[in-house]
C-alpha positions, -999 to 999 in steps of 0.1 A, spaced: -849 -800 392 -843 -802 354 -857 -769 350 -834 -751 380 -804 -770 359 -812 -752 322 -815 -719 337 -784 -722 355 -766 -728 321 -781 -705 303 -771 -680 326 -734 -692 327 -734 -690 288 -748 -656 287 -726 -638 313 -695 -662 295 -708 -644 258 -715 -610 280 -676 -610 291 -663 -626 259 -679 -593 240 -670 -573 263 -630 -581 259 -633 -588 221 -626 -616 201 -615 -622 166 -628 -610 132 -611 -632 109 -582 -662 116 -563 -677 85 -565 -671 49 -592 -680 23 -575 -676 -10 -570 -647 -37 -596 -618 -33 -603 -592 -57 -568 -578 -56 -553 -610 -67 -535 -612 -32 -546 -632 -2 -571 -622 21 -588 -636 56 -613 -659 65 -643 -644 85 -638 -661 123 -659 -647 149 -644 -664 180 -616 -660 208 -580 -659 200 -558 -687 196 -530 -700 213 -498 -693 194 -482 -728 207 -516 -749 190 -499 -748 161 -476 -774 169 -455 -772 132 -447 -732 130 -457 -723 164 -421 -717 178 -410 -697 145 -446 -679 147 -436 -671 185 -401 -657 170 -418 -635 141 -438 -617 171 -415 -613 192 -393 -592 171 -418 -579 149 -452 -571 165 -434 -570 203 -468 -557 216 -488 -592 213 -459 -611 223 -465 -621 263 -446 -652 267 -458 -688 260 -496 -680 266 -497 -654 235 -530 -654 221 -534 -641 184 -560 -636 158 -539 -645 132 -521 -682 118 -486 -684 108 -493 -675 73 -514 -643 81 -484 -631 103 -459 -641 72 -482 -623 42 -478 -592 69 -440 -595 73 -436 -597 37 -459 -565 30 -440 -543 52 -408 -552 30 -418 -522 5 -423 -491 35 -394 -508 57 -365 -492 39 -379 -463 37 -397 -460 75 -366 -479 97 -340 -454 95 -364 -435 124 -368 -464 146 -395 -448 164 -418 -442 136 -412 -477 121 -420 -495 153 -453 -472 153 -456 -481 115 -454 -519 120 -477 -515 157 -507 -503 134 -508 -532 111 -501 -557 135 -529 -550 159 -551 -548 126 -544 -583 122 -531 -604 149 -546 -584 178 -563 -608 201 -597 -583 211 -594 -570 178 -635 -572 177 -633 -535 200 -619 -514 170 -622 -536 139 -655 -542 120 -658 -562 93 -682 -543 70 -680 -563 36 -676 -602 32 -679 -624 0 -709 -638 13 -738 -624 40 -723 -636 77 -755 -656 81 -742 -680 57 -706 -682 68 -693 -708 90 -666 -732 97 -676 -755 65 -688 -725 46 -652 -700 48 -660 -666 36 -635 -639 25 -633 -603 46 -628 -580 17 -633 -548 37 -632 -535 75 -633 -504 96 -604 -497 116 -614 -474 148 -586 -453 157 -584 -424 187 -569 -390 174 -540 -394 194 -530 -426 182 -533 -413 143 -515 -377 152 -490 -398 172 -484 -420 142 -482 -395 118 -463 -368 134 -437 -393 145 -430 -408 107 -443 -370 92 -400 -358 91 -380 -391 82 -363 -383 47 -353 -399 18 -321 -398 15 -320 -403 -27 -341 -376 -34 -336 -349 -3 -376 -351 7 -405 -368 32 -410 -405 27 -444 -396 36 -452 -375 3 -449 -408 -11 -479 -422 8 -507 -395 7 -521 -404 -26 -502 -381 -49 -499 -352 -25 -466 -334 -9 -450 -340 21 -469 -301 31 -501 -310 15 -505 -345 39 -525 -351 70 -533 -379 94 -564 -392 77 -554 -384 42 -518 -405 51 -540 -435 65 -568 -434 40 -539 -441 14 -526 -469 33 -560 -486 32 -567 -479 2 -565 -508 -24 -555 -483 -52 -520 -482 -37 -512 -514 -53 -504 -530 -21 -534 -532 3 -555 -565 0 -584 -552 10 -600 -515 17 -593 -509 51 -617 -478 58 -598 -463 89 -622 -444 112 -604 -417 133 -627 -407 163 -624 -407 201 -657 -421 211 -683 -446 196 -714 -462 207 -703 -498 194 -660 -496 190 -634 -484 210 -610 -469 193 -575 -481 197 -553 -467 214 -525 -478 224 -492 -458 236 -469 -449 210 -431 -436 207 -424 -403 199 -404 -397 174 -377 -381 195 -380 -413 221 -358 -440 217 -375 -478 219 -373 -493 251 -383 -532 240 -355 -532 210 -320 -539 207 -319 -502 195 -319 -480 219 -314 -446 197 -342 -423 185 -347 -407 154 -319 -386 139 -321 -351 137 -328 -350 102 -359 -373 103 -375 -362 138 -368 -318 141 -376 -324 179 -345 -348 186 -326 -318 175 -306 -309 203 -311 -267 213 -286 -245 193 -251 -239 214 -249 -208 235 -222 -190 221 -206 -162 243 -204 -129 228 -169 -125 212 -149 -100 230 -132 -66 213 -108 -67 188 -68 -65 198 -60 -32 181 -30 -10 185 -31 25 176 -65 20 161 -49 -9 138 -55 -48 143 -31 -62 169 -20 -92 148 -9 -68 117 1 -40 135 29 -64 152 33 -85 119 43 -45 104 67 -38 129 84 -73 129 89 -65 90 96 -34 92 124 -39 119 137 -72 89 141 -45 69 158 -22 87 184 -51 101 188 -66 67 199 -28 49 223 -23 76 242 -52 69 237 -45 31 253 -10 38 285 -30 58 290 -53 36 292 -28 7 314 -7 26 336 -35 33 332 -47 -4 350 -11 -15 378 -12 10 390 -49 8 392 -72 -17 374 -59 -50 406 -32 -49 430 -57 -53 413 -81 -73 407 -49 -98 445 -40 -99 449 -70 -112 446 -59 -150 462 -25 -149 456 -4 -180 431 -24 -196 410 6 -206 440 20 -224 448 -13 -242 414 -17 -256 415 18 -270 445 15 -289 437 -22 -303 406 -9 -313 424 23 -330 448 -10 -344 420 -25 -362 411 3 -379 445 14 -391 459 -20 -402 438 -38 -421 455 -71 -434 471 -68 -469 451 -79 -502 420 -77 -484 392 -49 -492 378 -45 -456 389 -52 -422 390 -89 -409 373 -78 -376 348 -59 -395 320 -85 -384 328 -79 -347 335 -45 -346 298 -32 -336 300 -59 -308 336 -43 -298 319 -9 -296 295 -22 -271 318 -43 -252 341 -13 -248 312 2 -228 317 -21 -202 349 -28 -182 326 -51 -159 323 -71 -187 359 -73 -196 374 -70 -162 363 -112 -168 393 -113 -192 415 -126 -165 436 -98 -167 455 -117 -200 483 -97 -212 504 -92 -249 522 -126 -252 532 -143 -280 521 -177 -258 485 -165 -262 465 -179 -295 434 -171 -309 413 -196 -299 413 -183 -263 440 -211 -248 460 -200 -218 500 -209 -218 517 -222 -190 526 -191 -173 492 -172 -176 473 -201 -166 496 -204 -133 493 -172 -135 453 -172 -133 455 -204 -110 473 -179 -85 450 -153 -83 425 -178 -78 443 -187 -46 452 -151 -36 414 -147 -35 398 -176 -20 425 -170 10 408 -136 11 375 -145 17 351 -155 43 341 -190 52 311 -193 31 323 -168 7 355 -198 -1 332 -223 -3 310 -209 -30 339 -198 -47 359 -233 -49 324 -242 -61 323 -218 -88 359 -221 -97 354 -256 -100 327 -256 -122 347 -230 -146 378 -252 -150 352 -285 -155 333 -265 -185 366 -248 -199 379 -284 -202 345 -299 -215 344 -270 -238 380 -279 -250 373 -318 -252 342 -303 -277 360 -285 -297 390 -309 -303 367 -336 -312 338 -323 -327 328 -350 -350 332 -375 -323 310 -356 -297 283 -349 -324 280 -385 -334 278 -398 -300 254 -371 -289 232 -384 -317 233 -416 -309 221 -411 -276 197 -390 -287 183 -414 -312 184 -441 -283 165 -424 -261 135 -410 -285 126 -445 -291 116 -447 -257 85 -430 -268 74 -455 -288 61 -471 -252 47 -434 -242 16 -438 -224 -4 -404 -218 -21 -400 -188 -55 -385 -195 -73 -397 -163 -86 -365 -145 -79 -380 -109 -43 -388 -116 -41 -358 -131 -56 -336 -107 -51 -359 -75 -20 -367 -57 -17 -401 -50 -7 -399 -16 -38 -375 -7 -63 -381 16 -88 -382 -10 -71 -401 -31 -61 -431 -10 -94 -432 3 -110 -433 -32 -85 -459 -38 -97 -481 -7 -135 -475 -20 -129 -488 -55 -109 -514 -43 -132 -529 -20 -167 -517 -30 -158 -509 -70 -157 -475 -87 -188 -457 -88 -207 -463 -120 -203 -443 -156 -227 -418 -165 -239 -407 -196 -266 -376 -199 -287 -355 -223 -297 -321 -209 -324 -313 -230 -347 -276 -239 -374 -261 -258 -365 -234 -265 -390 -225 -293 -418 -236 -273 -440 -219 -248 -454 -225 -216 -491 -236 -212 -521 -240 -192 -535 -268 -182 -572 -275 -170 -575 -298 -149 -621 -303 -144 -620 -339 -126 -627 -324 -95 -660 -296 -83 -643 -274 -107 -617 -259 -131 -583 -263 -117 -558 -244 -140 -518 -254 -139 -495 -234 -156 -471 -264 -173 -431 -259 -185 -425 -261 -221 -407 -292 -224 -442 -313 -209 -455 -303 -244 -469 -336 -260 -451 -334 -293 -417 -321 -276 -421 -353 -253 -425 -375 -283 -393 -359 -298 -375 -368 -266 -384 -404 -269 -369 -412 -301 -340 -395 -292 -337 -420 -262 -353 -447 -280 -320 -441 -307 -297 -439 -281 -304 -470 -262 -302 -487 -298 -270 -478 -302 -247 -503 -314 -209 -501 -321 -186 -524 -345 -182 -546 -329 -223 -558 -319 -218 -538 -282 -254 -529 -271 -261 -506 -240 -277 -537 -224 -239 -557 -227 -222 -522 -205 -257 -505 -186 -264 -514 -151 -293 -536 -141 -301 -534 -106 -327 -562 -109 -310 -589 -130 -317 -614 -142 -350 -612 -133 -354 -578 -147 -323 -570 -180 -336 -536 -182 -311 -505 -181 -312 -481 -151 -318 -451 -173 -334 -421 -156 -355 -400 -173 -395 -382 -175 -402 -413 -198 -397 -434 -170 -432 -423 -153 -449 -444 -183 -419 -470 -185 -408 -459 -218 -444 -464 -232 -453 -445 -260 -488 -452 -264 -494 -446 -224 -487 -405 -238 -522 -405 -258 -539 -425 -227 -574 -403 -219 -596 -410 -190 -636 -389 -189 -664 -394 -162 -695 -403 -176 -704 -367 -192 -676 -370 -212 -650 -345 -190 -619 -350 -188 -603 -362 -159 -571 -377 -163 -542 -375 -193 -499 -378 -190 -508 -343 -173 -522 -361 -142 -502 -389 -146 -473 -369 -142 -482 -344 -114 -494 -380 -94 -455 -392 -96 -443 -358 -94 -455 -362 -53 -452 -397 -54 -423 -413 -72 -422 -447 -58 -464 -454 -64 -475 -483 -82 -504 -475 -88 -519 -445 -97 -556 -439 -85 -566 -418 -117 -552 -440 -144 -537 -472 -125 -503 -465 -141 -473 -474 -118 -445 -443 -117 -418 -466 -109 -390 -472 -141 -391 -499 -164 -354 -511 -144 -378 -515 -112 -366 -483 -96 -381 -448 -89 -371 -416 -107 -367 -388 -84 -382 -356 -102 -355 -335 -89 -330 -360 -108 -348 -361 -143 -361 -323 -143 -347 -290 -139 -354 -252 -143 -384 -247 -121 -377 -218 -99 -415 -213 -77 -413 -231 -54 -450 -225 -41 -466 -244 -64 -472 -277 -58 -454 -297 -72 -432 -272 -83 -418 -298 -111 -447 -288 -133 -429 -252 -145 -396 -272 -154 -381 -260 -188 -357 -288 -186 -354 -325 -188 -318 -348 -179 -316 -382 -198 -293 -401 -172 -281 -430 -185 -261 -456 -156 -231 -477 -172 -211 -501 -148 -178 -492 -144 -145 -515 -134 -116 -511 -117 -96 -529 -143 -93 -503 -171 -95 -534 -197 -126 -537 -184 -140 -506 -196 -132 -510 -234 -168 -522 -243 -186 -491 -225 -156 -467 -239 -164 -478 -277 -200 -472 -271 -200 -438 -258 -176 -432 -287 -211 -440 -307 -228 -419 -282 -206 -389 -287 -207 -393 -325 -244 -398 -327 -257 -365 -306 -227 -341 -326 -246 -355 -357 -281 -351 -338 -271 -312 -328 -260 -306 -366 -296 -304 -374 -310 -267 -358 -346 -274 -370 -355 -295 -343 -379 -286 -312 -354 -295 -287 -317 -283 -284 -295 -303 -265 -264 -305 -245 -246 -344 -236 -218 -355 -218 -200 -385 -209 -174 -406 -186 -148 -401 -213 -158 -370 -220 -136 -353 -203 -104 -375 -213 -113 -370 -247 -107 -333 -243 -77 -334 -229 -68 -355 -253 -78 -332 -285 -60 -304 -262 -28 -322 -260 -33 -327 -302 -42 -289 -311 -9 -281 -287 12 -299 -313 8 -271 -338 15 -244 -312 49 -257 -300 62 -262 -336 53 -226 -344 68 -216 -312 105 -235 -321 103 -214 -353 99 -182 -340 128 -190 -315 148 -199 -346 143 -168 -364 146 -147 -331 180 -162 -321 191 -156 -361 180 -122 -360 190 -112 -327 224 -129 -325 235 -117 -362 248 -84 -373 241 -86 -411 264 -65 -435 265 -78 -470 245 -109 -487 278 -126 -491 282 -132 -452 243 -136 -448 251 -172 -434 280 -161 -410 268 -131 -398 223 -140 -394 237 -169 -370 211 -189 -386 232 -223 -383 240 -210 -350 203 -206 -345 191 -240 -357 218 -260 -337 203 -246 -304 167 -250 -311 177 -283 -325 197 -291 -291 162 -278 -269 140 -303 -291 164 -335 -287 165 -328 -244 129 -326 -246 125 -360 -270 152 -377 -246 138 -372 -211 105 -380 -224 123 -409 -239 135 -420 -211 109 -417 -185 87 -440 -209 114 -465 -207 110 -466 -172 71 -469 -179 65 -436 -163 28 -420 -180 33 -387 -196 8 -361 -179 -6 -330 -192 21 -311 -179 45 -323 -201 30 -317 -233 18 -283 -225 44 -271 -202 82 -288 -211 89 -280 -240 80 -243 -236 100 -246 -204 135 -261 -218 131 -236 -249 131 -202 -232 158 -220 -212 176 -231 -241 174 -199 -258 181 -180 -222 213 -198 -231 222 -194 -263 224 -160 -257 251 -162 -226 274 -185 -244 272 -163 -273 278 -131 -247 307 -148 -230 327 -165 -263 326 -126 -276 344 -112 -248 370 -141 -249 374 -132 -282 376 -99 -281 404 -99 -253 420 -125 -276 420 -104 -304 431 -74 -286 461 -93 -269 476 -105 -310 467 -72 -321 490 -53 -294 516 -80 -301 509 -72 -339 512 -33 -336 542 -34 -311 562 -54 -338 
């Protein structure tokens, strides 16, 4: 009986071991301590999963954790994992360095997080995963005797890996406008990676980030495993088990691009007479102006002839005949004891005048009295005389015609008054003029110049400018930037040879990777990052530091970045045991070149990320490489961009401390560009750059309007002046005349300026460049009429006291 009972049990444990192999169990189950990576890793565990809710302390925060980030193993309260809270948290925390990068394509990132998650929670995780290598033989591990599972083999079907990759092959990076995934095939491009090379990198411990080797075994079939292969999204297929129900944009996932538009075949042209329809109609709509608009110019001037301009004309009878015989006057009566004629230094202006009855028909018809003076002054009965045919006129015109002429009339009477006032008083009205002048100038004395190129260039009620204003307002203005372009120009490019692989790879290198040009460029950023200004400003006090405080170094990118601005890391040489070469700054570079954001690389174990703890996007710190078939193509660049990031404020106070430095900045690379026997020629710029500019534009513009008001000077004395004899030089070169109105330009230009400061209105560009070129042509324009019209007043003047004079 005690017999039948022992082989009864030991055929229940047999078939219970026969089923528990056959649906898996566990390979490892909590963590052991620091492994050879100096990160944790798993204790060997070769029995069934565990009940989630056993661990009565994290088990509801552990059921949490898997719900919402390994949602496949999550089935309610009887989840069953191979994994203890802290395994599932280590995981979490390692997928913080791909998340960023993987979940802007959903799809892909769920797939992303579903691989690592069945490596290490998966409850049957025994049917894909082997542990191959263990701190210690599995003989002599047990519960007491914990030993470490430093590498396993990871059984995946060909559909699951081509699933995996194709769906996370697209997703892009938005910084640097490529793959993610170039940065995650162990230094090749995006074009160069596969499946298996993109999953032997992730298991690989030279990535910097994987524990152990994870040795992943892509195959549809084995005699011991079964592969794993679970279902997995598309990327074009939006998650069904997530509060996200969108699939991967266009951009990451080409077949969630929707098919192009059918657009209809545009239909023929409207065309009259062989000619667009739109212009041929637009021609005869212009044409047919035209012909309206000369009509009415033909009536009017008909019109014009038979009505008004005769009897306005008849108005001055006989003036032709008096201005012949006053000129004949001045010529046969000079005034007694004098040598020449008084009128002398008018007469060539008379000559021309005469020329034109147009001119003098403005004379208002003033006859010989003896109630007329010289100074132009109208008695009583020619000005009622005047103010009559005023009337007789404006009764003879149209509507809008009297209008514009009570307007002008108006305006004539206001000026011949003003002009009076001027003239009686002149003392008075050039003393007060003065005076206001003077009080107005020292407005600029609060002249602010506007030398900002957005409120130069940007209206401030513009679209773009009041939504720049809401970004800085809310978010900050985006940062200052300072950069070197830097060339060799007197260096060649080289070959490389590359012999760490089965043979002699040969890579054609631009000039500026040249070791000693390299070195050249590191003291010129080493100098420049030392640069202080008076007052003990560093460009740590002004640079950004994205990782601060735990990291004070500036963001400043640049090709020295790829060995975190280590010079001796430039002379670092790696050879096999034969003494080949197989890796320099050559592979170093090329490595970060396809993989910018690696920590580790697998030739030399340097990290490509920046000393500031961010990555340096080749396309941001090189330029000039035009083939784009090589890979990478960075390697022919003939030019390297020193970028440096400066914070930037809102309040212009603010900005004082980074302003003074650049002002070192500036004055340091002019005195660095002074010397032409360097390797390397450069070109810099800055955030004040461009201020400064139009600053020393607005300066050199200070010459060219003084040499301007001179010319106008000596053009009005020339011009105006009829010069006869050096004793009238003065009188006759108007030269006072000359000076008072270029004088008279520069004081309205001084006093609206003036005045616009006092109302704490910025001066812009335009009004140093433009104004005062503006109000002197003006100004000028007008010396010139008022000079016109007081000769023709005085030469009717004159003629009306020389009739007077020759008929006594």
């Amino acid at each position: 009986m005690w017999l039948v009972v022992q082989v009864v049990a030991l055929v229940c444990v047999l078939s219970h071991q026969v089923c528990s192999a056959a649906e898996g169990h566990c390979i490892w189950y909590g963590q052991c301590g620091i492994g050879d990576m100096q990160q944790q890793v798993n204790c060997y565990y070769n029995g069934t999963a565990k009940s989630v809710l056993n661990d009565t302390e994290n088990g509801a925060e552990m059921m949490g954790l898997l719900k919402s980030f390994c949602p496949n193993l999550y089935t309610g309260d009887d989840t069953m994992t191979c994994c203890d809270y802290a395994q599932l948290r280590t995981l979490v925390k390692s997928m913080s360095y791909p998340e960023p990068m993987y979940d802007r394509c959903p799809s892909c990132w769920a797939d992303y997080r579903d691989l690592f998650c069945a490596l290490t929670c998966d409850p049957h995780m025994s049917n894909f995963i082997a542990a191959e290598k263990t701190s210690e033989p599995l003989s002599h591990c047990s519960k007491e005797n914990k030993c470490k599972v430093l590498q396993v083999g990871y059984y995946l079907t060909n559909e699951y890996a081509n699933t995996l990759f194709n769906a996370c092959n697209h997703v892009q990076f938005p910084s640097s406008n490529q793959r993610v995934i170039g940065s995650f095939c162990d230094g090749r491009t995006a074009a160069q990676c596969t499946a298996k090379i993109f999953l032997d990198y992730q298991g690989s411990t030279s990535n910097g980030f994987a524990p152990f080797d994870i040795d992943f075994k892509i195959v549809d079939k084995d005699p011991n495993y079964q592969p794993y292969n679970r279902t997995l999204y598309r990327c074009d297929q939006p998650l069904k088990s997530s509060h996200c129900g969108f699939a991967c944009s266009c951009s990451d996932c080409p077949a969630a691009c929707t098919s192009s538009l059918h657009i209809p075949k545009a239909s023929s042209p409207f065309k009259i007479g062989g000619i667009e329809g739109i212009a041929m109609i637009m021609i005869i709509v212009y044409s047919a102006f035209l012909a309206v608009f000369f009509v009415c110019v033909l009536i009017g001037l008909q019109y014009y002839r038979k009505g008004d301009t005769v009897e306005v004309r008849k108005t001055s009878p006989g003036l032709a005949s008096r201005q012949e015989r006053f000129y004949r006057s001045i010529e046969k009566h000079p005034q007694p004891g004098t040598q020449s004629n008084p009128y002398s230094s008018v007469q060539d202006d008379l000559r021309h005048l005469m020329a034109h009855d147009d001119l003098l028909d403005h004379g208002h018809g003033v006859e010989a009295s003896g109630s007329s003076s010289i100074n132009g002054d109208y008695g009583v009965e020619e000005q009622q005389q005047h103010e009559d045919e005023e009337t007789e006129i404006i009764k003879k015109a149209g509507c809008v015609t009297r209008m514009g002429l009570k307007l002008e009339y108006s305006l004539i009477r206001f000026f011949r008054w003003w002009g009076t006032f001027c003239a009686t008083y002149p003392l008075s009205v050039i003393f007060i003029c003065l005076g206001i002048v003077a009080v107005l100038a020292c407005g600029m004395t609060q002249l602010t110049v506007t030398t900002n190129p957005v409120k130069l260039w940007s209206a401030p009620n513009s679209r773009s400018r009041l939504e720049k204003d809401y970004f800085d307002s809310h978010f900050g203005p985006f940062y200052r930037t300072e950069q070197v372009i830097i060339r060799a120009p007197k260096v060649s490019q080289y070959n490389y040879t590359d012999t760490s692989g089965l043979g002699r790879v040969v890579t054609l290198f631009g000039s500026v990777f040249n070791k000693t040009v390299l070195k050249e460029v590191y003291w010129l950023q080493k100098n420049i990052m030392n640069l202080t200004t008076a007052d003990g400003t560093t460009l740590k006090d002004i640079c950004w530091q994205p990782l601060y405080p735990d990291n004070d170094h500036c963001a400043v990118e640049s090709v020295w970045q790829y060995f975190q601005n280590n010079l001796s890391s430039l002379d670092m040489k790696i050879a096999d045991d034969f003494g080949n070469l197989e890796a320099d700054y050559h592979t170093h570079l090329m490595y970060c070149f396809n993989d910018p954001t690696s920590v580790n690389d697998t030739k030399m174990h340097h990290s490509c990320l920046a000393d500031y703890g961010g990555l340096v996007p080749p396309n941001v710190a090189l330029g000039g490489y035009n083939d784009s078939s090589l890979s990478p193509p960075y390697v022919l660049a003939d030019t390297l961009f020193l970028t440096i990031i400066v914070n930037n404020h809102l309040d212009e106070s603010k900005n004082k401390k980074a302003e003074a430095w650049e002002k070192e900045y500036i004055q340091y690379l002019k005195n660095y560009t002074k010397n032409k026997n360097r390797l390397i020629d450069i070109s810099f710029s800055s955030e004040r750059s461009i201020p400064d500019e139009i600053n020393r534009e607005s300066s050199s513009d200070i010459l060219t309007v003084v040499i301007s008001y001179v010319l106008m000077f000596v053009y009005v004395a020339i011009f105006l002046g009829h010069l006869h004899s050096l004793q009238r030089l003065f009188l006759d070169t108007k030269i006072c005349l000359g000076l008072a109105g270029v004088m008279i330009v520069l004081s309205a230009v001084l006093s609206s300026i003036g005045l616009f400061s006092y109302c704490g209105q910025p001066v812009t560009l335009v009004v140093v460049e433009v104004i005062p070129f503006l109000v002197l042509a003006v100004g000028v324009d007008n010396i010139f009429i008022l000079v016109q019209a007081f000769q023709v007043c005085l030469f009717v003047c004159l003629m009306s006291v020389s009739l007077c004079d020759v008929s006594v």
